[in-house]
N, C-alpha and C positions, 0 to 999 in steps of 0.2 A: 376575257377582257384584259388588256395589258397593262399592268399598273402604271400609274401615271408617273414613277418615276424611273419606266424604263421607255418613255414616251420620247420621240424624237421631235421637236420641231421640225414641219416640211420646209420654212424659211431656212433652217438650219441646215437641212439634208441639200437646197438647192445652191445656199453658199458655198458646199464644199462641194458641190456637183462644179462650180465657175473658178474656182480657185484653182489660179494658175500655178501650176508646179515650177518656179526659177531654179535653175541648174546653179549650184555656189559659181562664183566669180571663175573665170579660166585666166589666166594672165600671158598675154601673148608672148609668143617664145623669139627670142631671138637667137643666131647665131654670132656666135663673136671669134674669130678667125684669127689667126695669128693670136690669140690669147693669153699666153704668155702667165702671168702668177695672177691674172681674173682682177687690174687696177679698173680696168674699161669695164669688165662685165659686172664687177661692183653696181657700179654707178649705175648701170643700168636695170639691174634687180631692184636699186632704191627705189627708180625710176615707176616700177611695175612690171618689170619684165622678166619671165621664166627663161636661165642664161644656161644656153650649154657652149664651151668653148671650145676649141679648137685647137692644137698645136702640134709641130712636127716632132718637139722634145716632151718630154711626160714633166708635166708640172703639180708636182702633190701637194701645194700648197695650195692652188687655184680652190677657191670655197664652192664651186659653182661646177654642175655638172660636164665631165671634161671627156674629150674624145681624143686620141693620142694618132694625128693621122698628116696628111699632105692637104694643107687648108686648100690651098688653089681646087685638087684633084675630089677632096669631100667637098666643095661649094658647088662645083660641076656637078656633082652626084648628087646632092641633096636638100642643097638651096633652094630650092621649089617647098619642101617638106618644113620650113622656117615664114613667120610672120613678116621679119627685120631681119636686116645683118648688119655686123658692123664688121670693119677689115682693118688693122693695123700692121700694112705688109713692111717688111725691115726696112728703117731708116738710116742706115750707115753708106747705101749708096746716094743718098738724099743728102746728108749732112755733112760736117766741116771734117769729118773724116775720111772722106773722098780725097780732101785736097791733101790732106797731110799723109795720106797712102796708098798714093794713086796707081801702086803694082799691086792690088788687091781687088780681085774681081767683086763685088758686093752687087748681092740681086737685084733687079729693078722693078720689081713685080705689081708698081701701082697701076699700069697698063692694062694689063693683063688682068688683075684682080678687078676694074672696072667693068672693063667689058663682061666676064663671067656676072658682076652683080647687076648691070642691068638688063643682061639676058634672063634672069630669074625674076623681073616685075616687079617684086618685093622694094620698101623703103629701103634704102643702105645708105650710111656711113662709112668713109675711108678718113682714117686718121694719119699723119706725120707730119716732121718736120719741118721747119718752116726753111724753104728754098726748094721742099717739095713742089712737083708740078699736079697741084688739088687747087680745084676751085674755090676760095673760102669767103666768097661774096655772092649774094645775088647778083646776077645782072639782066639783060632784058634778050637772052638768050635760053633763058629759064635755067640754067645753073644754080646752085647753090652750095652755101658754105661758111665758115666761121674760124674766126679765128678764137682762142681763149687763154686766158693768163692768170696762172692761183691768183693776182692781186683781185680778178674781178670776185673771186668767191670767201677773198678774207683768209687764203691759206699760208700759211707761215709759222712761224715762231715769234717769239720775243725780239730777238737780234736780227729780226728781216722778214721782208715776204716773198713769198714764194712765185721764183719770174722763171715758170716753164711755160713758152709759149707752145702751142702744137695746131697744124690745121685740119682740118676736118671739112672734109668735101661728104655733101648731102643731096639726097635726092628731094626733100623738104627743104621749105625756107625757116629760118635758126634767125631769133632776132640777133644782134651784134653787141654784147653788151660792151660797155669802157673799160681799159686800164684803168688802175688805179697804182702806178707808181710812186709808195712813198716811201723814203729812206735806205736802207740797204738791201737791197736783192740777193738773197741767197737759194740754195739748190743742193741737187743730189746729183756725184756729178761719177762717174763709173769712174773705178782707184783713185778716186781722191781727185779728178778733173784737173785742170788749170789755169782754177782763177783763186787761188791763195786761200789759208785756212781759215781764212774770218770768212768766205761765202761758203763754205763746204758744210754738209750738211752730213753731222754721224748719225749712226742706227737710231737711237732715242731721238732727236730733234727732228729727223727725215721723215720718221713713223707718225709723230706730231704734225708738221706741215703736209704731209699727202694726205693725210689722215686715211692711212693702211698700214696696220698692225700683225697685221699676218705676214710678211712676206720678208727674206731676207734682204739686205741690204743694196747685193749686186743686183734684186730684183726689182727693188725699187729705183735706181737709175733708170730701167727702161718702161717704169709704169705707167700709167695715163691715171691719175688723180681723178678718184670716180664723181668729184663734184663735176665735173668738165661730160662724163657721159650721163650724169643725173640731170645736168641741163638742158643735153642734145635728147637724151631720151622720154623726158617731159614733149619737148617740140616735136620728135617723132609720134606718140602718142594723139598728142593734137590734131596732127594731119594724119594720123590714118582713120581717127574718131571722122573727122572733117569730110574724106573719102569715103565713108563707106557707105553704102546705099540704104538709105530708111523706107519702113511703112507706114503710113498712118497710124497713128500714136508710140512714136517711136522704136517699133519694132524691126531690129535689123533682116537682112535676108541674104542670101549667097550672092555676092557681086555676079550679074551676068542673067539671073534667076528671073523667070517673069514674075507679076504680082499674084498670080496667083499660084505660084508653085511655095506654097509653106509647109513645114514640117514641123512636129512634134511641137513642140513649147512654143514657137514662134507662129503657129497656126492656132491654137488655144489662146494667146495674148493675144491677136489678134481678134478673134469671134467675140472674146470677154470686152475689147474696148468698143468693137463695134454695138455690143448689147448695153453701154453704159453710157 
């Protein structure tokens, strides 16, 4: 006879016989391209997102898993193998540097970096410049886009707020949030810019306003202040939760999958809600 206190309850034996095994959290991966010191892919780790970057120069700063390669040439290769992207192709052919060095061939690669991102299916994100050619508005062509400005998320210093606008063309709709211009506007502007030492922004004050602490100085000129991708990557988030194909009692499945092609843990979650 088995002593009663090596006695199993069969209640006990059949709850763990129905107890669903959950896999810890995965956190969807993004690519982030043209990557640069990892200000964009920041904000998107905030966001929830596992970031591996991308860039043609070796960035040892970048905190965030880094690939040292031809964004355009690994996006064609392996953008299918990514969740999300995001693209921030060079802005000096976009911006007021064109005008003031117009015997300087500078890339034009936001064309080109489109089309490869929506041959890959995937959400994507294209960031630059504002005079860039990015959609940064919905409209009833189903485009999307946003524009964003440190004042909407309170970035600054003391003596100003921080007025980097940049646009961001989406494959998601991005609500629009307001300006908030009040008082002096200042930045981080590459050598020292051109708009006089009361808006320039040094190493300590710059590190404060992007709020990025890691990266040198000349690299915070060209960084994207990760509240700006902690906002887009919240709304990407949103829509791909929003797309994705459910089962009865909210059990996802491979987009594409019939209802009754389940596997492992999503086939068990399954059988357990239908018995409950």
């Amino acid at each position: 006879m088995i002593p009663h206190s090596e006695r199993r309850d069969h209640r006990q034996e059949r709850a763990e016989r129905m107890t669903v095994r959950v896999n810890p959290i995965v956190r969807p991966r993004l690519l982030d391209l043209f990557c640069g010191a990892g200000g964009a892919g920041e904000g998107y780790a905030r966001a929830g997102f596992d970031v591996t970057g991308v860039d043609l120069a070796d960035m040892p700063r970048n905190p965030h898993g880094f690939i040292q390669a031809d964004a355009l040439e690994y996006l064609e290769a392996h953008g299918h193998e990514y969740d999300a992207i995001h693209a921030s192709p060079p802005c000096q052919g976009y911006s007021r540097l064109k005008a003031m060095h117009p015997d300087k061939g500078w890339p034009l690669l936001i064309e080109p970096t489109r089309e490869l991102l929506k041959a890959t299916g995937k959400p994507y994100v294209i960031e630059n410049v504002e005079g860039a050619p990015l959609h940064h508005y919905s409209d009833l062509f189903g485009n999307h886009g946003v524009m964003l400005c440190g004042s909407m998320f309170g970035l600054g210093v003391e003596r100003g707020y921080l007025r980097r606008h940049r646009l961001f063309e989406t494959s998601f709709p991005v609500p629009q949030p307001a300006c908030r211009h009040q008082g002096r506007a200042v930045g981080v502007y590459a050598h020292g810019g051109h708009s006089g030492k009361h808006r320039m922004l040094y190493r300590a004050e710059a590190a404060e306003a992007l709020q990025i602490d890691w990266m040198t100085r000349d690299e915070m000129c060209q960084a994207i202040p990760p509240a700006y991708t902690e906002y887009i990557g919240r709304a990407m988030l949103r829509a791909m939760r929003a797309n994705k194909p459910k089962l009865r009692g909210g059990v996802s499945r491979p987009s594409g999958a019939p209802c009754w092609a389940l596997r492992n843990t999503g086939e068990r979650q399954w059988k357990s809600s239908r018995r409950n």
